[in-house]
N, C-alpha and C positions, 0 to 999 in steps of 0.2 A: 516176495521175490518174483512170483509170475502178474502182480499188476502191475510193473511198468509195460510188459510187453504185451498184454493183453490189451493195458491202454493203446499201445502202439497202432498196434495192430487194428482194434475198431475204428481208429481214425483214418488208416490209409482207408479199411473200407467204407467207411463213410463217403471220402473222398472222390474213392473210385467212382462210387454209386450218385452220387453230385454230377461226376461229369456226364457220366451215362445217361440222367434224367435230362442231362441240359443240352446234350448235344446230339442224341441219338436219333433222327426223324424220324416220325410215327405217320404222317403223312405229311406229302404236297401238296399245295394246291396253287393252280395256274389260272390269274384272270387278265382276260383281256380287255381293257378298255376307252376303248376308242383306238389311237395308238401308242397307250401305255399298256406294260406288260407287268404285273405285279405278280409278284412269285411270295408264296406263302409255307414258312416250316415248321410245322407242327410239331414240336416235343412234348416228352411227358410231363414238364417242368415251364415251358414257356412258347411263344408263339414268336417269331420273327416274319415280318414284312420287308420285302426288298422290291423297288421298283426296278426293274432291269434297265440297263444302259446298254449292254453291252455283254455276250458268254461266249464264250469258245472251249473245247473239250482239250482236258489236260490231263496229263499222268500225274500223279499226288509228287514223283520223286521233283519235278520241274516248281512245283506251286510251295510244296511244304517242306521245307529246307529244315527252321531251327523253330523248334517248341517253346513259346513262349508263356503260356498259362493253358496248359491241354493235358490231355491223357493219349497214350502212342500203346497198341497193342495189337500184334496180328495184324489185321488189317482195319483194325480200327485207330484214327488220326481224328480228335475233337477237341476243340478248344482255339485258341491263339495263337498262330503261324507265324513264323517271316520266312521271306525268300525273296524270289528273283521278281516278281509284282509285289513288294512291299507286305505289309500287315495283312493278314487274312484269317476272316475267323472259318473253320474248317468243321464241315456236318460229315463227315468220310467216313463212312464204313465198308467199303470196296474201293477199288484200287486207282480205278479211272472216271474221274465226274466231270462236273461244270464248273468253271473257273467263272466266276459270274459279279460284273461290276454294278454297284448301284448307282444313281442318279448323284446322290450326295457325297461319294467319290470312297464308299467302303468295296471290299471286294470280300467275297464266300468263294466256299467251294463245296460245293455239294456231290457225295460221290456214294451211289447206294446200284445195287444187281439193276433197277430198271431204269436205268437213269437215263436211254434212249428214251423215253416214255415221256417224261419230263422235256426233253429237246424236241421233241416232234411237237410237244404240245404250244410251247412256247412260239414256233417257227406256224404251225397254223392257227391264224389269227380266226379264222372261223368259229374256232371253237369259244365260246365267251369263258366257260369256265370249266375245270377239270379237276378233277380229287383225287391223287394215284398213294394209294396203301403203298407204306413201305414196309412197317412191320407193325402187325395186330399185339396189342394190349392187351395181355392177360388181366381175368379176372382178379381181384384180391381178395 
């Protein structure tokens, strides 16, 4: 009687915990080269590269409209967007980020507490490379 629901039940968290590993940033990192600007997100699960084109700062309600393959909680938005700039895949874990297009014509939106940190780094090209923690990885 209680293993269909038990079944149930470990799969949403399963699921949960997929998304979280896939989308949660653990850090950034900003290089500059020459005058390309490559922005780099480190998850627990996978690394994403994106050559910048093009970011401007947006509120999540303007960029992340309808859930398309993501997890939505609190102020966590990860996974596969649509809205008002089309398809976006979405690293949000706070409320206001960087709506940010790459060269090959995908767009992100990355939204974490320091994410002026990120934009400052981006806009000074001085800097060749920069590593900003977003959140620290517990031991196992």
């Amino acid at each position: 009687m209680l293993t269909p629901i038990l079944g149930t039940v470990t799969f949403v968290a399963i699921m949960i915990k997929r998304y979280l590993d896939d989308y949660i940033p653990l850090k950034v990192i900003v290089k500059h080269k020459g005058d390309k600007t490559e922005l780099i997100i480190q998850t627990k699960r996978k690394t994403t590269h994106i050559n910048i084109e093009n970011f401007r700062i947006k509120e999540y309600r303007e960029v992340l409209r309808w859930r398309t393959n993501g997890l939505e909680f609190g102020r966590y938005r990860l996974g596969k967007y649509t809205g008002k700039y089309g398809e976006v895949v979405s690293y949000a874990i706070s409320d206001s980020g960087l709506l940010i297009d790459d060269v090959s014509g995908e767009r992100y939106y990355l939204a974490f507490d320091s994410i002026h940190e990120v934009m400052d780094t981006i806009l000074d090209c001085s800097i060749k490379e920069k590593i900003i923690e977003v959140r620290k990885l517990c031991p196992q």
